[in-house]
C-alpha positions as CSV (number, residue, x, y, z in Angstrom):
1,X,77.2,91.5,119.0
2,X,79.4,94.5,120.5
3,X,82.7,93.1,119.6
4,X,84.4,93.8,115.7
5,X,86.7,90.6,116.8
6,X,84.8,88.0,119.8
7,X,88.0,86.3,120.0
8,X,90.2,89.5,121.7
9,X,89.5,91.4,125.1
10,X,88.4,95.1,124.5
11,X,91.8,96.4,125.3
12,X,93.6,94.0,122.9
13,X,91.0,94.8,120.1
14,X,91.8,98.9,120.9
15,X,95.5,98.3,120.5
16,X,95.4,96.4,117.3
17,X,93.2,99.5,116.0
18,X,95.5,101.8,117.1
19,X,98.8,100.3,115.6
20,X,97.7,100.9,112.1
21,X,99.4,104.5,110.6
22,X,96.9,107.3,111.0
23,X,96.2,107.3,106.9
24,X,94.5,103.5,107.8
25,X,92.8,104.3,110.9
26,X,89.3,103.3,112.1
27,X,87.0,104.4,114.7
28,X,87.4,102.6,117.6
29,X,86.1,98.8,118.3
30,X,82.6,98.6,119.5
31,X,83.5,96.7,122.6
32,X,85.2,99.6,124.3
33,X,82.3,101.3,124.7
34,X,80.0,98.6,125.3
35,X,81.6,96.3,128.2
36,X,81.0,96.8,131.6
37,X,84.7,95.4,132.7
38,X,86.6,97.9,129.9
39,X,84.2,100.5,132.0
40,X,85.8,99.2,135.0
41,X,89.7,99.5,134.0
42,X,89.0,102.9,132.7
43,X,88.3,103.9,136.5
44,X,90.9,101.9,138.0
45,X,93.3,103.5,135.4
46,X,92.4,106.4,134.1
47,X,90.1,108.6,136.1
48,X,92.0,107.5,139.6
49,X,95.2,107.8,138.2
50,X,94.5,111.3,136.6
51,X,94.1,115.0,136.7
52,X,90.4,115.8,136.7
53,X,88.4,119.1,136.3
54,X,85.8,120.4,138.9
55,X,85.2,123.6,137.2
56,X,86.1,127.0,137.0
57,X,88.1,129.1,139.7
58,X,85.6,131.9,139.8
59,X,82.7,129.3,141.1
60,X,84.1,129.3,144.6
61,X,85.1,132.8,145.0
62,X,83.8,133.2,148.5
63,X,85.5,131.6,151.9
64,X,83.5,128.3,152.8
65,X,81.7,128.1,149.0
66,X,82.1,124.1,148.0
67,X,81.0,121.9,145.5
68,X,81.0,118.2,145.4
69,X,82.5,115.6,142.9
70,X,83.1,112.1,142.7
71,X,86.2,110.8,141.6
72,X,86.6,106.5,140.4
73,X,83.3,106.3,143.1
74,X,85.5,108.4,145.9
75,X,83.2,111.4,147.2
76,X,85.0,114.9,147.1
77,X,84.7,117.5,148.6
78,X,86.4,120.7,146.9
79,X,86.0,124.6,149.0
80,X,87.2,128.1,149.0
81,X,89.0,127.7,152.6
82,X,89.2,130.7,155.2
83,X,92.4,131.9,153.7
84,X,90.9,132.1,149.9
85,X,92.9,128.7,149.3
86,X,91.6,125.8,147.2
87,X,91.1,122.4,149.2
88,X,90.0,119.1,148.1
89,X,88.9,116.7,150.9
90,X,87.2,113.4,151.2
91,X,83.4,114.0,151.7
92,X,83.1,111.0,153.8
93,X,82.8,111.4,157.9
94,X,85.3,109.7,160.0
95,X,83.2,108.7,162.1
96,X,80.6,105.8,160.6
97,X,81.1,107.1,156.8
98,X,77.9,108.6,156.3
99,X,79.0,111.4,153.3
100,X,78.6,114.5,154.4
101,X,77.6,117.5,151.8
102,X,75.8,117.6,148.8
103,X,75.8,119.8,145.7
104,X,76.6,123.1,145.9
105,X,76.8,126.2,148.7
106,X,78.6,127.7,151.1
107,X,79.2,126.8,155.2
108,X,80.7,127.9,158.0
109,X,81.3,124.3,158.4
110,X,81.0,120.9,157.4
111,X,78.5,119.2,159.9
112,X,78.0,115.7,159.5
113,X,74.1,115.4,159.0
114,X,73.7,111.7,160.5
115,X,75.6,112.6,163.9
116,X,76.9,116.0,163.5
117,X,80.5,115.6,163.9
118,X,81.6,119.2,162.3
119,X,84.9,119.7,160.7
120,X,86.5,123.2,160.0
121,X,87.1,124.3,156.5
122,X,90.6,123.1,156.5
123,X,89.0,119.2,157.6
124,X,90.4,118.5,160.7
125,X,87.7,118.1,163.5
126,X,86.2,120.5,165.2
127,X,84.1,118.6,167.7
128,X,81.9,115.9,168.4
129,X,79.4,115.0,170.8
130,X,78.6,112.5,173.2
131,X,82.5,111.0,172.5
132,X,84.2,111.7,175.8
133,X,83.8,108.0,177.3
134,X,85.1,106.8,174.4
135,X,88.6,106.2,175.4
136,X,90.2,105.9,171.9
137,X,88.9,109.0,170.8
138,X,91.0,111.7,170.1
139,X,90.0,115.1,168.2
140,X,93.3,116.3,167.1
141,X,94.1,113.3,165.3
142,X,90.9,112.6,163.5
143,X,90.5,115.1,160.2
144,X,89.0,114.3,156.7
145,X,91.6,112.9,153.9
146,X,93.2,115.3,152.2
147,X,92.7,115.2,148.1
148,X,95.6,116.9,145.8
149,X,93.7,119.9,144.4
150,X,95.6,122.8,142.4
151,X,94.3,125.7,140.1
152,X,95.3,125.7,136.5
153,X,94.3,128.9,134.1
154,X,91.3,129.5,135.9
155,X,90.2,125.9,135.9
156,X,90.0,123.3,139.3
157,X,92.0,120.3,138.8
158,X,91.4,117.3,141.0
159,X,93.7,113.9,141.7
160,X,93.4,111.0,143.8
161,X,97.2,110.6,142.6
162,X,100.1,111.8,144.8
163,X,102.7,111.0,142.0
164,X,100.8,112.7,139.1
165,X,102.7,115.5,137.8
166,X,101.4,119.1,138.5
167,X,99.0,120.2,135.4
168,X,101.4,123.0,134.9
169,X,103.6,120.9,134.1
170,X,102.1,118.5,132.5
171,X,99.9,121.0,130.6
172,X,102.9,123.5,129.7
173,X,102.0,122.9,125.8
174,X,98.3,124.4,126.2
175,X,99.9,127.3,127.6
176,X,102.4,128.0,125.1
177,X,99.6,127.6,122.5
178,X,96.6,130.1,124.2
179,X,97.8,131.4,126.6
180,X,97.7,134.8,124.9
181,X,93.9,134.2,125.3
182,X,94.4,134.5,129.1
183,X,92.2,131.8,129.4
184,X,92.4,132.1,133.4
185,X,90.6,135.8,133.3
186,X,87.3,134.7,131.7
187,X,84.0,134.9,133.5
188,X,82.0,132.0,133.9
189,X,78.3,133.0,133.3
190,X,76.3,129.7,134.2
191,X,77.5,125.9,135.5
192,X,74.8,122.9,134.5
193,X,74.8,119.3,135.3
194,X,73.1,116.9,133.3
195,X,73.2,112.9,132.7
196,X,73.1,111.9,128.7
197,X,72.6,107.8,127.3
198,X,75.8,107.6,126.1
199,X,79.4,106.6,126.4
200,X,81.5,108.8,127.7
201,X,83.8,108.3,125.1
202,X,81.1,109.1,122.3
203,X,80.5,112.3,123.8
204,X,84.3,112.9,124.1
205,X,85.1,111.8,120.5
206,X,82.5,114.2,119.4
207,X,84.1,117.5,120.9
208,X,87.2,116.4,119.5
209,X,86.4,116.8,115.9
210,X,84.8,119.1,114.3
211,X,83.8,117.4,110.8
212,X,80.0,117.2,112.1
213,X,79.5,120.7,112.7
214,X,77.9,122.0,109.1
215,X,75.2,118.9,109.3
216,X,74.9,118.5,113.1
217,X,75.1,122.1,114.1
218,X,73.7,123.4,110.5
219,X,70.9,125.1,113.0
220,X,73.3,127.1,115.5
221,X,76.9,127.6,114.5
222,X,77.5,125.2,111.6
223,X,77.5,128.5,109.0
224,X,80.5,130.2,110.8
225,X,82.2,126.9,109.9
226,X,84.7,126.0,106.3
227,X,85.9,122.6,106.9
228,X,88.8,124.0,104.5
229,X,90.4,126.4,107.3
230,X,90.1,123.8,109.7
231,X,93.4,122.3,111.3
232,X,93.8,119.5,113.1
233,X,97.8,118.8,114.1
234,X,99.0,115.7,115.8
235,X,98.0,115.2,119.6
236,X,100.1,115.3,122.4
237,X,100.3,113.1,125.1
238,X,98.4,114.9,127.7
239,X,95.6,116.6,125.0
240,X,95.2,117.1,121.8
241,X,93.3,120.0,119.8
242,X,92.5,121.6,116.9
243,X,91.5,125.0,115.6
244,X,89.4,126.7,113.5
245,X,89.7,130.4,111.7
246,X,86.1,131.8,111.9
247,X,84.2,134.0,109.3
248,X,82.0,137.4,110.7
249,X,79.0,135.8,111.1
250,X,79.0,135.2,114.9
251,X,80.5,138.4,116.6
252,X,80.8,136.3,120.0
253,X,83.4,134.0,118.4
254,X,85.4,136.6,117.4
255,X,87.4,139.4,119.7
256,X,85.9,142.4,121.2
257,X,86.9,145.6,119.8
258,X,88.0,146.7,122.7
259,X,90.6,143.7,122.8
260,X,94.3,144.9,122.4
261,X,96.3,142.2,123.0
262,X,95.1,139.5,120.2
263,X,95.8,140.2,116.6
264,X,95.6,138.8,112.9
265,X,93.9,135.4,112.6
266,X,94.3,134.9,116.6
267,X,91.1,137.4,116.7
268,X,88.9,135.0,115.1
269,X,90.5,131.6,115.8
270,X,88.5,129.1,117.7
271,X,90.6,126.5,119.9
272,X,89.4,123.4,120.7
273,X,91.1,121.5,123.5
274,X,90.4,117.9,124.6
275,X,92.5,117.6,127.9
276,X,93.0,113.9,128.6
277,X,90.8,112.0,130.5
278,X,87.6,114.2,130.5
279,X,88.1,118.4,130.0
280,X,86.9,119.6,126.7
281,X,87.4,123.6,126.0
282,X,86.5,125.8,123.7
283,X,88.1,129.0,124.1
284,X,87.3,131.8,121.2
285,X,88.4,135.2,121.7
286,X,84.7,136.0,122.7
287,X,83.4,133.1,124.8
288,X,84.2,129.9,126.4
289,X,82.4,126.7,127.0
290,X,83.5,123.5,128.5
291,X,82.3,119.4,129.4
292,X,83.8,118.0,132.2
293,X,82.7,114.0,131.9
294,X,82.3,111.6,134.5
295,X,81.4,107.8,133.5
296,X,78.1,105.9,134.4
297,X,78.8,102.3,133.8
298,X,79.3,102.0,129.8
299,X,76.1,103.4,128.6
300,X,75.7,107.0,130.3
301,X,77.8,109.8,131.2
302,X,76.8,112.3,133.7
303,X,78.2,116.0,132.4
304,X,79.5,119.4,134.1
305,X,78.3,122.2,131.1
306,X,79.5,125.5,131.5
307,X,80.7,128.3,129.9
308,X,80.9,132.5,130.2
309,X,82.8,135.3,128.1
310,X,86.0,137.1,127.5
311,X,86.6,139.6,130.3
312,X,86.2,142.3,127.2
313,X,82.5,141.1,126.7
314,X,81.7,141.4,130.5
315,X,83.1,145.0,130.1
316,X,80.5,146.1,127.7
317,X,77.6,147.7,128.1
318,X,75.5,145.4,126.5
319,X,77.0,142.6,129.0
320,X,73.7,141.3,129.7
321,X,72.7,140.4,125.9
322,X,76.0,139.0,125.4
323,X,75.1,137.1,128.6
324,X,71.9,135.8,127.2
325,X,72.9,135.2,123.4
326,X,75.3,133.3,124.7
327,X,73.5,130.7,127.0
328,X,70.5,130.3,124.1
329,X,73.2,129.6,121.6
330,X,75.3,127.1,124.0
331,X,71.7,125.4,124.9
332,X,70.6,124.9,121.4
333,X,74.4,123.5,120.5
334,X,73.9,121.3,123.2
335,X,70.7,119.7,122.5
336,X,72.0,119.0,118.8
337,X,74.8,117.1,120.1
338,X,73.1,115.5,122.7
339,X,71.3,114.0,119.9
340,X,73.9,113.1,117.8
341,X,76.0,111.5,120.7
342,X,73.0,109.4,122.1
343,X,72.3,108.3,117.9
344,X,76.0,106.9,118.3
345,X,75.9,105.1,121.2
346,X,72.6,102.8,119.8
347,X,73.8,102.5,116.9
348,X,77.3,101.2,117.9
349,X,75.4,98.8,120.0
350,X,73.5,97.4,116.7
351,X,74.3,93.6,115.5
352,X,74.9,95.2,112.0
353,X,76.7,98.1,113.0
354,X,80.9,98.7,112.4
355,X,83.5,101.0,112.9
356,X,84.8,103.2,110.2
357,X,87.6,104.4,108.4
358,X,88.3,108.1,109.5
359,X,88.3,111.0,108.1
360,X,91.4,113.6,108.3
361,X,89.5,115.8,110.4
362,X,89.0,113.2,112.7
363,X,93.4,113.3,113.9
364,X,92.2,114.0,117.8
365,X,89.8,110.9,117.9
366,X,92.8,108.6,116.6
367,X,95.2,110.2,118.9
368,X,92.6,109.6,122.1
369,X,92.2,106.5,121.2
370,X,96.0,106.2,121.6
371,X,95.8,108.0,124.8
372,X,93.3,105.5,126.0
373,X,95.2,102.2,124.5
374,X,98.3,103.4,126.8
375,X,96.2,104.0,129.9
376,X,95.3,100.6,130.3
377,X,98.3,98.3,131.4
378,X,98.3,94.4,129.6
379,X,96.7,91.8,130.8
């Protein structure tokens, strides 16, 4: 059994949780984690319909350096192009849709590698050969799709929708709340990939709140933790967040002394900032670490890690240790909530299992489910 109610769809089981007050809430219904066809409206109507993150700014900084996504099963392309613009392009050749690069790296090019069509950086076709008895063929009008691709505080957002509203818009409320962090100057030190047995959900829901952190992170950063001078406000319709004022005993989470521009509390608050579908932040005055999540059917998620410092912390001296305290501390917070996320996900698909009442630390998981209940249109 993966349904709390066999008699409603997913999506009507989701919005009946979600019309109770906040006070009254529960977790959400099994089911929406568990059915392949809630799996599939999530893509149709979420991930292809929304801004999605690729990563930070500073990984491309080079003409012709690209990575590779995939967005709602649409491979992307997304490059630092000869002018030091962002593109986002279809990764799919024009000619008999073999995809074209993979990973990481930087080219001069993009060369198909089935029958070496080659594209210039901006997508349009540069040649290809053995076509000229073709008489249909004609290179100025053949050039890869072009995908909506704009940078946002140092991040790389990503649409397959033309009517989505810019994330500077639609993000204007992040800004007013960090952006005396200047978020968009901090140096990404490493970029991981990784696939976890899990919903993506799970994994999202447990970013979000911060109640677990003494008993699931007790071995890393659960001490710099007091639930008491944790806040967690109501979300709003494009993210939610919540923040926490942290004690001395992590100098990584706190600002640099060399840090002018951040005072009071705001040199030791830590932000945490789910932006809806799939980019979870968190941005202390020290560091900054980030998921971007990308669905697998309902029971895995493959996820983007990363994270770097303050531009203060790359300043120092001592750089290098920051560097290195800083990846060993984000690994071993990692693999504690890769176990916890994973422990959800079989245990929500138990016969004897049931959702919850929440707890009030747990606002940003009611308010995504919200999010998610108003994605998908009725039936």
């Amino acid at each position: 059994m993966t349904r709390h109610d066999p008699a409603l769809t997913p999506i009507e089981e989701l919005r009946r949780n979600v019309e109770v007050p906040f006070e009254r809430a529960l977790a959400m219904p099994k089911s929406v984690y568990t059915s392949p066809q809630f799996a599939a409206e999530e893509q149709a109507h979420i991930f292809a319909k929304e801004w999605l993150c690729a990563g930070r700014a500073d990984a491309l900084p080079d003409a012709g350096d690209y990575l590779t996504m995939e967005i709602s099963g649409e491979p992307i392309i997304v490059l630092r192009d000869r002018d030091g613009q962002l593109r986002a392009m279809s990764n799919v050749c024009r000619h008999r849709m073999s995809t074209l690069l993979e990973g990481r790296g930087n080219a001069r090019s993009i060369v198909c590698p089935y029958h070496a069509w080659t594209y210039n950086l901006d997508g349009t076709l540069r040649g290809a050969p053995a076509m000229t008895l073709n008489e249909s063929f004609c290179k100025d009008q053949i050039a890869l799709p072009r995908v909506r691709c704009e940078e946002w505080l140092g991040w790389i957002m990503v649409t397959l929708n033309p009517d989505a509203p810019s994330p500077r818009e639609r993000l204007a409320e992040v800004e007013a709340l960090v952006g005396k962090y200047r978020m968009e100057n901090y140096v990404e030190a490493f970029r991981e990939e990784f696939r976890w047995a899990t919903n993506w959900k799970v994994l999202a829901e447990n970013f979000m709140e911060s109640y677990h952190l003494p008993v699931c992170h007790q071995g890393t950063i659960g001490h710099t933790v007091d639930l008491l001078k944790m806040t967690c406000p109501e979300g709003l319709p494009a993210f939610n967040y919540h923040y926490i004022i942290k004690n001395d005993a992590l100098d990584l989470t706190l600002a640099h002394p060399t840090n002018t521009t951040l005072e009071g509390d705001d040199r030791r608050t830590t932000w945490l900032l789910s932006i809806y579908p799939s980019l979870m932040i968190t941005l202390t005055p020290g560091y900054f670490w980030y998921l971007c999540l990308t669905p697998d059917g309902p029971g895995h998620v493959n996820v983007l890690f990363g994270g770097g410092l303050a531009p203060e912390f790359v300043a120092d001296p001592k750089a290098q240790d920051h560097f290195a305290r800083l990846k060993a501390l984000l690994d071993d917070v990692n693999l504690e909530d890769k176990g916890c996320v994973e422990r959800v996900y079989r245990g929500l698909c138990a016969d004897m299992s049931s959702p919850g009442p929440l707890s009030h630390l747990e606002r940003p998981n009611y308010d995504f489910a919200r999010y998610i209940a108003g994605m998908i249109p009725r039936a």
